[in-house]
N, C-alpha and C positions, 0 to 999 in steps of 0.2 A: 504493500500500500504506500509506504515511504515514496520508495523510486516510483510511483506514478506521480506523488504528491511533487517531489522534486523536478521528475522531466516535466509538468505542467508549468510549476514555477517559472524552471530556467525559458520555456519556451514563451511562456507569459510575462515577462518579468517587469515590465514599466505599465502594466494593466496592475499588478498584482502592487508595485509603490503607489500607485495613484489609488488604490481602493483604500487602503492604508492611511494613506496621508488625508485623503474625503473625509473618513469616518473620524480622524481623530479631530480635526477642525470643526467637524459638526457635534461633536461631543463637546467639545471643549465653552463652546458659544452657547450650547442646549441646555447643560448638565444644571443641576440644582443646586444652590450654596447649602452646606451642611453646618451646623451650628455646634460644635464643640462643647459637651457636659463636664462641667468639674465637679458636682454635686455627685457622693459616691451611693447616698442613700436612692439616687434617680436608674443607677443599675443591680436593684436587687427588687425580686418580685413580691408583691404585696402579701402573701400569705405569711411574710419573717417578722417577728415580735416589733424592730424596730418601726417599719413602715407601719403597723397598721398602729403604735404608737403616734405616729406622726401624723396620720389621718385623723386619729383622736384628738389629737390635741390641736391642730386644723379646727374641727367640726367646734370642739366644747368652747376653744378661747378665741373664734376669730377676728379680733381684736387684740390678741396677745402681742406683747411686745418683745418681739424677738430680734437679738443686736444684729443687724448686716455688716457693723463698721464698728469698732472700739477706736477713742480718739486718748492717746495717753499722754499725761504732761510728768514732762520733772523737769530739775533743773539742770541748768549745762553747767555747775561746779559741782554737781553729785549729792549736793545739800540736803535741807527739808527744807518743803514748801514754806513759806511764809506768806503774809497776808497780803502783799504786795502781788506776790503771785496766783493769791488767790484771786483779786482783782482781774487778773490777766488772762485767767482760766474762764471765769465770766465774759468776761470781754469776747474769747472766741468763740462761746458756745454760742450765746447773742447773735454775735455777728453771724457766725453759719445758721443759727434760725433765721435771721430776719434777710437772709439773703436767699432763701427757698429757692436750695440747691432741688432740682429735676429729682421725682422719688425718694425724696426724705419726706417719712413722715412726721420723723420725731426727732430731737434731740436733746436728751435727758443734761437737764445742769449737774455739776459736781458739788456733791453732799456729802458729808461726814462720813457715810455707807461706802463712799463709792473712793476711799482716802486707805493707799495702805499701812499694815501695823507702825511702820518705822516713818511712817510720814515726809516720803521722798516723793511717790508718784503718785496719781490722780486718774482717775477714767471716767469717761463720759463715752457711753452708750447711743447709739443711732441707729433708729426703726428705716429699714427701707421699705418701699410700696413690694408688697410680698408678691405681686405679679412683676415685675420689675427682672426681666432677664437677659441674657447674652451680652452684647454691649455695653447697654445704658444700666447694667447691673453695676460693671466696670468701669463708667465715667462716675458713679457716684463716689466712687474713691479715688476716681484721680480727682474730682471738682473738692472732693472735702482737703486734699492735700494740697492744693494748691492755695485755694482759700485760708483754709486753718493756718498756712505758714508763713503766709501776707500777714494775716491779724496779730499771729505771734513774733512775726519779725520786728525785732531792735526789742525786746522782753530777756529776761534772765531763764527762759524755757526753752525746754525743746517740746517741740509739735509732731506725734507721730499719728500715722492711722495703720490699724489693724484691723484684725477680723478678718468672716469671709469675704466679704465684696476685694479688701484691699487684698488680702489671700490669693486670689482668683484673678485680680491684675496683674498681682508679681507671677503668677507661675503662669500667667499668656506670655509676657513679657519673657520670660528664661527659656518657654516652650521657643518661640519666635527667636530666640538668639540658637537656643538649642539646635534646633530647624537651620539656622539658616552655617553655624556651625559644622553641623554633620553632614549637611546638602554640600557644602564646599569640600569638607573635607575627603569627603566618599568620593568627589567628583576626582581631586589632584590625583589622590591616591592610585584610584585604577587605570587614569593615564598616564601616570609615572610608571606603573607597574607592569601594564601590559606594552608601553614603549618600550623597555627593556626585556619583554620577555620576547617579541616580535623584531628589536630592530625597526620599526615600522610607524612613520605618524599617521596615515591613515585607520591602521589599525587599532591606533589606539582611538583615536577618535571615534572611528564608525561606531563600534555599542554605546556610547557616552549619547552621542548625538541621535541614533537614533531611538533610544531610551525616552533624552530628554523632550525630543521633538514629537514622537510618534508613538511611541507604546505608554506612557505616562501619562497622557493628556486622554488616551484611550482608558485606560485602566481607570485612571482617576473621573471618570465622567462616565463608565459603566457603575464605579462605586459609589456614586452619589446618586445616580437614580436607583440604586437597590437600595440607599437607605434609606433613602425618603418614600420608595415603596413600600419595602417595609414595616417601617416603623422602625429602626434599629437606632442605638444610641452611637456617641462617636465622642473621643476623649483627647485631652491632646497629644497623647504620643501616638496616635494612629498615623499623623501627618509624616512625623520621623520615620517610623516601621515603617512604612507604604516607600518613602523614598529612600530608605536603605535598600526593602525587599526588593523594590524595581529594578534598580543599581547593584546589584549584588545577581541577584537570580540571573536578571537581565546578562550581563555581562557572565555568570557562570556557562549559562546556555549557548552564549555565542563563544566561550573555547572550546564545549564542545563541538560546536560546528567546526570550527577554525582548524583546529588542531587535524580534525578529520580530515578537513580540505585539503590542507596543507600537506597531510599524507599523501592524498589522491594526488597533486599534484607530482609529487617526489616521486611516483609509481607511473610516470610518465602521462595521466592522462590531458586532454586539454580544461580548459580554465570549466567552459557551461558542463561538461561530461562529470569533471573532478565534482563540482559545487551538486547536481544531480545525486550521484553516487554517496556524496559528502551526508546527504541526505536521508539517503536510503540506509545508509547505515547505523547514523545514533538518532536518527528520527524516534524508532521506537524508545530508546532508552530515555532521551529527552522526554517525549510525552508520558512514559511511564513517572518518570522521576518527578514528573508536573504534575501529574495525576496521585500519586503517594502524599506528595506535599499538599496540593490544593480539598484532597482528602481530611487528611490531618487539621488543616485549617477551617476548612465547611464543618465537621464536627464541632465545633465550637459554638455552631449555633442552640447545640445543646445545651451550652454553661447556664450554671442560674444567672448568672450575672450579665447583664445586658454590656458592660464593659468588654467581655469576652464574646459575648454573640454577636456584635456588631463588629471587631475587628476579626475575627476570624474569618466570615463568608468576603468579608474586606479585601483581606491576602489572599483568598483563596482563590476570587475575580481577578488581583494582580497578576499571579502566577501561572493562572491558566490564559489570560492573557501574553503574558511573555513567553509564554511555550510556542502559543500559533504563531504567533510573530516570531519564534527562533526557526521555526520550521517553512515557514510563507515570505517572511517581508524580507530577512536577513538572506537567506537564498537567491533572494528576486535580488538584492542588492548586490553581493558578491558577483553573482553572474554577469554584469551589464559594468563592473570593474577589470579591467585587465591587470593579470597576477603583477606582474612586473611596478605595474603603478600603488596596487595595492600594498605590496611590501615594501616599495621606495620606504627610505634610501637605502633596508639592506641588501646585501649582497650571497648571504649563503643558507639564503631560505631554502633555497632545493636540497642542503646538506644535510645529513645528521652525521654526529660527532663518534666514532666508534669509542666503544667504551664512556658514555656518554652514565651520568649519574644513574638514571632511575632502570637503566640495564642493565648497571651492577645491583641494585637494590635487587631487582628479578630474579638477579643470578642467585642472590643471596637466600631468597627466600626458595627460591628452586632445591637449592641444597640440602636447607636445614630448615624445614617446615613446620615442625615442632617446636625446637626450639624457638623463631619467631612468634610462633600461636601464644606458646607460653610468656613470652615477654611481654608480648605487646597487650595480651589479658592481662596478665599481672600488674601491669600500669591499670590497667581499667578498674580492676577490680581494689586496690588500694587507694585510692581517689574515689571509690564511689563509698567506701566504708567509712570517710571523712565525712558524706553526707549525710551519718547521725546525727552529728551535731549542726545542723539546720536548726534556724528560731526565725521567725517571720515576726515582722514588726511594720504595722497601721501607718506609720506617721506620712500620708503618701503627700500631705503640703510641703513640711519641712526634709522629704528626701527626692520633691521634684525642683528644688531651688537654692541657692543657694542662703546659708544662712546669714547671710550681709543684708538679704533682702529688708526692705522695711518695714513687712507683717511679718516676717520670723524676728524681728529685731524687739517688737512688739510682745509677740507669743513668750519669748524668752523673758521679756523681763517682768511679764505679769506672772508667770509661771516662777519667780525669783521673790515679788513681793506681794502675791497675796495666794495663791496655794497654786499647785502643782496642775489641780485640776478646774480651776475659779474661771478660764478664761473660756471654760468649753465646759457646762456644769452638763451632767445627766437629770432626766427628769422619769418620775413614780408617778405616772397616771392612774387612778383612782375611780374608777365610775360605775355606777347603778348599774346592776344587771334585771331591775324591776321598770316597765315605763314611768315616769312620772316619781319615782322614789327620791327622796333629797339622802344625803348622803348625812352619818349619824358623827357631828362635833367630836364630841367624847374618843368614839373606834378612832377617827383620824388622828386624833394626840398620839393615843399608845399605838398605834400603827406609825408613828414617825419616828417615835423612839425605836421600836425595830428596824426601823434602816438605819437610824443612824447607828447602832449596835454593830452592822455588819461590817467584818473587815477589809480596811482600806477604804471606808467613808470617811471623809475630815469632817462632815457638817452636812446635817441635813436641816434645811428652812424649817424652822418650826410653825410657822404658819403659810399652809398652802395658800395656791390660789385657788378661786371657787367659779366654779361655771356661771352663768345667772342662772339657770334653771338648779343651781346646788345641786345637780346629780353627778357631776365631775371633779373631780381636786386634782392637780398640780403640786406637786412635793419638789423644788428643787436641791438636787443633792451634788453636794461635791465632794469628787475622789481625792484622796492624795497622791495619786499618782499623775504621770502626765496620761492624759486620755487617750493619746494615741498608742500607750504601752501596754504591753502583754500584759505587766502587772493588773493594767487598767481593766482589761477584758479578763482578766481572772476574778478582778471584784466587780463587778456587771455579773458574772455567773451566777456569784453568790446573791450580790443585789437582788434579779431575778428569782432566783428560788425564794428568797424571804420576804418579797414582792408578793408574788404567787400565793406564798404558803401560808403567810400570816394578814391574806386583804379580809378585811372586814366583811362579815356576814352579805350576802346577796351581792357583794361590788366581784369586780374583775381589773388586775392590776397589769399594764404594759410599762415597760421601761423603755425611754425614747431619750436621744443623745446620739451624738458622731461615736462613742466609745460603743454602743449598743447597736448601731448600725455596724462597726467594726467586730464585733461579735458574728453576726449573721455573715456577714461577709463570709469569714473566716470558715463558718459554716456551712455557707456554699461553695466553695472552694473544696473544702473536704470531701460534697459529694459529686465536684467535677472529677475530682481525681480518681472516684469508684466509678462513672459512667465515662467520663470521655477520652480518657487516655487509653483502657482496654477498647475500646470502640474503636479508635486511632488507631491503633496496633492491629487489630485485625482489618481493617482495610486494609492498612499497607502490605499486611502479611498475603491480604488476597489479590492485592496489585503484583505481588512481588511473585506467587506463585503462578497468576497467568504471563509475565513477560519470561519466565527462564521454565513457565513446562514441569514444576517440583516441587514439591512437598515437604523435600529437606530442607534444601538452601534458606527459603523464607524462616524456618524455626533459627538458622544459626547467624541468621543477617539483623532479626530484630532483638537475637540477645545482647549481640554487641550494640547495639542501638540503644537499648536498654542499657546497658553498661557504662556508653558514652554520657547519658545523661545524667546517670549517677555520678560520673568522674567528675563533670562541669559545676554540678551542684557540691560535692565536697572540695574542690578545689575553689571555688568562690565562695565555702564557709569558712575555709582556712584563709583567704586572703583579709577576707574583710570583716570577720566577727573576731578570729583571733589574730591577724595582724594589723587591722587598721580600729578596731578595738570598737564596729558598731554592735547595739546593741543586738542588732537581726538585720536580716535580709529584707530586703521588701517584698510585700503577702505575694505580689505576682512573681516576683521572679521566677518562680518553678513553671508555671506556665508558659512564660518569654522561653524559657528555655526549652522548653516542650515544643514549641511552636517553631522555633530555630534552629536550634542542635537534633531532636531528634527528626523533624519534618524534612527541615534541608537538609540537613547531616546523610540522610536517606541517598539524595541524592547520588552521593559520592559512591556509596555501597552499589546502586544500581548500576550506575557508568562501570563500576570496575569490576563487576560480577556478569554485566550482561557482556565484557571484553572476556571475560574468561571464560563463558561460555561459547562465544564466538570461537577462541582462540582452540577450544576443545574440539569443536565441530569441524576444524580443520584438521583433524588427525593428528595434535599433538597431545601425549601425554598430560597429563592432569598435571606434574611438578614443569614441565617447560610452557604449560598454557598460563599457569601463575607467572613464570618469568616471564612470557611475549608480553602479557597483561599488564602488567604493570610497567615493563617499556615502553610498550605504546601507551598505553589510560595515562600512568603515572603524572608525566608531566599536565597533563588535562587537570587530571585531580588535584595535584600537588598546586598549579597555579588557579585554578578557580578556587580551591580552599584559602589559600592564604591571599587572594584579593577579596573574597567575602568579608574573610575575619578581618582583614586589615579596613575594610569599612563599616561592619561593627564597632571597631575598639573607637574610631570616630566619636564613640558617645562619650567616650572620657572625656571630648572637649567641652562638652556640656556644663562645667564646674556643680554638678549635684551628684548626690548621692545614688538617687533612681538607675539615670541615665549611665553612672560609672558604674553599678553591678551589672546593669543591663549591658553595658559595652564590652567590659571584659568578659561575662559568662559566657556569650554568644561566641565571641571572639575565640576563647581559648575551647569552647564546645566544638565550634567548625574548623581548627587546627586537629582537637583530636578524632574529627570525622574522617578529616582528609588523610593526614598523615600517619594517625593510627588506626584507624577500623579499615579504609578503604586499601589503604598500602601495604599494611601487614599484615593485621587479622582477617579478614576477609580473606585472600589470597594464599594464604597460610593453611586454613583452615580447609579450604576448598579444596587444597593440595592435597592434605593427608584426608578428607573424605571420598580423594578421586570419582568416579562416575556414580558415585551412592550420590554427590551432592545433586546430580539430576535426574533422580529416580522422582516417578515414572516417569517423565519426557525421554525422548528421544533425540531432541535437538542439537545436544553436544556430542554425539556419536559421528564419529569421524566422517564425513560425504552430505550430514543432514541438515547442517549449520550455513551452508552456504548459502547466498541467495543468485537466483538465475538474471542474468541483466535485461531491462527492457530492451525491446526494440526500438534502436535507433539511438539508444546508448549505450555505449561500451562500457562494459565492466568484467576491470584486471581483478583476481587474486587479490585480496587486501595488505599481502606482506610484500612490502619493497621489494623492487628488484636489486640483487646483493649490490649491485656496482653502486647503490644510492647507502649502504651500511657503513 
């Protein structure tokens, strides 16, 4: 099917750029603007304790006065407030009332209440219009800082704002540096990389360009009308993901082509025959390896979490888009290129180097096929024992930004002078399970002293708030801990059960809070990991058993798979919980890596399983099909892994915490796809289970592997003629 797909191509090839180039222009002008959720309680589904708290207390208070912005004062000598200052604290609040900033409803003055213990800093609270979203959520905190720092300017204060509204400014802002960071960097990188590996400035440019130009502006504008079809949510590292996965896959897919071509070339054919052929031979392994991944990825429309359901069918639209396009447009392109122009300005494209690196690697594994198995398991498997000690940790404001920001600067120091958990309190919803019943004074006393009883409460409000119809109460309750911490979601646990266990006769108790949302969360998480990863895994195991014919191969392709991702996750617990001394990983991480390492990781395994398959079908032994394997794949694999990884690691530029576990895991996950599962173990393994690995297929039997060439395309033997070794 390939070689027809290819001689259509070569024979169509400027019908086949212009349908291309139509469709992405009219996507690009069509497509829907997508609105970016930082709200994490907006991706989890309504039946979890938190949300339908949050509907509650919606319904009973709505009128409650819930802070969008905290505006915090102290002084620039580090002193206590004095009454001068206190003047001046008036003075701003005034003025930002009486200048009715766009959705403020309210701005609470500074009172005694609102003064911490040591009497340095000051807060004042502000109500935003609670329809109030996307944008004009986030001018309400650039207008109160800009304002607020006029009023306080030539004062002995400092003027900061926090909260979410200012939260949700700084992390668009880090997102959009991040973004524009990673987009540059991933860009230099794989034309640095692939100019050196090619010799060649066309070369390097061609995937970059037509990524940026044509497949991107495609993907991204198929993605935007499935999620406005949908209904699906969209967060803002999807924009990063999307432009890494584009840039990355994109570019993986086009050395597989390349590499091939480049062969067919060297085996004497001409340029349309070579780019045909080119086709017909890693076409299938591409679209399987497209098909495994964009698998893996559609699965995710299963998460609870609408975070994961909306970025998964996301990538998974990317990548099946870059697949057609490695196999249609990228073909249509090379062919209407003449080679000589294409490789400008090197000169010994037609060469390969005898004795050339990844032919010794072949050799080696040819020899001693056990001993490699055992090695290169042995790494996998003491790296993945590291990832017992995994701890995931909430804080996803303060690990998507940097901590300089001026709502973490904020967070921090309210968290310094008035409690741990004061600047993000949880709340004990309280309501009649009778219509019409008011709720009994008395019960709610000694029901408040049971929370506050429970450990790791610093304070619970002794006097709730009261619905007007008195069938609802509001208890707010402060942790000692910071809210985004494990410790915090271990007392939410208990909270809950004492909530629960001890609510007053006929009422019914919900607990609602960002710590109580990060509860659930973690919760749904838990049961991704029992539904969507084995789900995952048997797809690919069934992608894997229809391109190679076997029943084996697939069992010992997705243990190392499995193994890899273990290794990525203890090796990024050992870097960053015990060398860089956080307190956890971030809750997603393991699915980033799920999604990357073992989705893409896949890749690498297919390219160099379905070579060694190949390479069997031609009549060699099982220990020299591993060695031809990995001379020819090698450099394929070897250079598409480490320009992936080298455009993940990109995300260290980011200066946050998210974005550096996310850059390095990914990174050092598709290093040990490429260079250990696909180079070694695979190959190794494959070795010493000889023709058992393609039981019951017959494909790799010496005469059955081959494919016959169309008419009116020539097709050589795939092994070089020797005068080119």
């Amino acid at each position: 099917m390939f070689h027809r797909i290819g001689q259509f191509v070569v024979r169509r090839a400027w019908w086949v750029i212009a349908v291309w180039a139509v469709g992405a222009i009219a996507l690009l002008m069509t497509a829907p603007t997508v609105t970016a959720q930082n709200d994490e309680s907006a991706f989890l589904p309504k039946h979890y304790e938190s949300i339908q708290a949050i509907e509650l207390q919606a319904k009973a208070f709505p009128a409650n006065f819930s802070p969008g912005a905290l505006l915090l004062f102290e002084r620039a000598d580090g002193g206590k407030l004095d009454a001068a200052d206190q003047t001046t604290m008036k003075k701003v609040v005034q003025g930002l009332t009486d200048e009715h900033i766009k959705n403020v409803d309210q701005i609470l003055p500074v009172g005694p209440q609102s003064m911490s213990k040591d009497g340095k800093y000051a807060l004042s609270m502000v109500a935003i219009n609670k329809a109030t979203q996307g944008q004009d959520y986030l001018d309400v905190a650039k207008d109160l800082r800009t304002d607020g720092g006029k009023l306080a300017d030539g004062s002995a204060l400092k003027f900061r704002v926090g909260g979410p509204a200012a939260s949700a400014l700084d992390m668009q802002d880090s997102s959009g540096l991040a973004n524009a960071l990673i987009g540059m960097g991933s860009f230099v990188l794989i034309l640095v990389i692939l100019a050196i590996i090619f010799r060649s400035v066309l070369v390097a440019l061609a995937p970059l360009l037509l990524i940026m130009l044509v497949i991107s502006p495609t993907a991204n504008g198929l993605i935007s009308y499935a999620t406005k079809f949908f209904g699906l949510k969209a967060d803002n590292t999807m924009s990063a993901m999307l432009l890494v996965v584009l840039l990355g896959v994109g570019t993986d897919y086009f050395l597989f082509l390349m590499f091939r071509y480049r062969e067919r070339l060297r085996a004497g054919e001409d340029r349309k025959t070579a780019v045909a052929n080119a086709v017909g031979r890693v076409g299938e392994a591409i679209t399987s390896a497209a098909g495994a991944v964009a698998a893996a990825f559609a699965v995710l429309v299963l998460s609870s979490l609408g975070m994961f359901k909306s970025i998964g069918p996301a990538l998974a639209i990317a990548v099946v888009t870059t697949a057609i396009a490695s196999v249609t447009l990228v073909p249509a392109v090379l062919s209407v290129i003449p080679a000589k122009a294409l490789f400008w300005p090197g000169k010994k494209w037609m060469e390969e180097r005898e004795g050339a690196r990844f032919a010794a690697l072949g050799r080696m594994v040819q020899r001693r096929p056990a001993m490699v198995a055992m090695a290169s398991g042995g790494v996998l498997i003491a790296l993945t024992l590291a990832a017992l000690g995994y701890k995931g940790t909430f804080d996803l404001s303060g690990g998507s930004m940097p901590k300089s920001k001026e709502s973490m600067v904020v967070q921090t120091k309210m968290m310094d002078a008035f409690s741990a958990g004061a600047a993000d309190p949880s709340h004990v919803l309280v309501t009649s399970t009778a219509d019409g019943a008011k709720l009994d004074q008395g019960a709610l006393k000694t029901y408040a002293g049971k929370l506050a009883e429970v450990p790791g409460v610093a304070q619970v409000l002794p006097e709730p708030q009261l619905s007007k119809d008195g069938a609802t109460a509001d208890f707010t309750v402060m942790l000692k801990d910071d809210p985004a911490s494990n410790a915090a979601l271990d007392t939410v646990t208990k909270l809950r059960n004492t909530a629960h266990t001890d609510a007053p006769d006929g009422t019914k108790a919900l607990v609602s809070g960002s710590t109580s949302v990060n509860k659930d969360i973690n919760t749904a998480m838990a049961h991704d990991y029992k539904l969507v990863f084995p789900l995952a895994g048997l797809l690919i195991m069934v992608i894997l058993g229809l391109l190679l014919r076997s029943v084996v191969a697939p069992w010992y392709l997705m243990a190392s798979v499995g193994l890899g991702f273990g290794a990525t996750l203890g090796a990024t617990s050992l870097i960053f919980q015990h060398m860089v001394h956080q307190p956890g990983l971030m809750f997603m991480l393991p699915i980033f890596i799920y999604l990357f390492v073992v989705a893409i990781g896949t890749d690498y395994n297919i390219l160099m399983v379905a070579r060694l398959r190949e390479e069997a079908a031609e009549g060699r032994s099982p220990r020299e099909a591993a060695a031809e394997a990995i001379r020819h794949g090698g450099p394929t694999v070897g250079a598409a892994g480490f320009i992936l990884a080298a455009s993940f690691a990109t995300f260290m530029l980011a200066g946050n915490v998210l974005f550096s576990e996310i850059g390095f895991s990914i990174a050092f996950g598709i290093l040990v796809a490429a260079f250990v599962m696909a180079l070694f173990f695979t190959p190794s393994v494959t070795a010493l289970l000889g023709r058992v690995a393609w039981w019951p297929g017959h494909g790799a039997m010496p005469g059955r592997g081959a494919q016959a060439p169309l008419a009116g395309v020539p097709y050589e033997d795939d092994r070089e003629p020797a005068g080119h070794h």
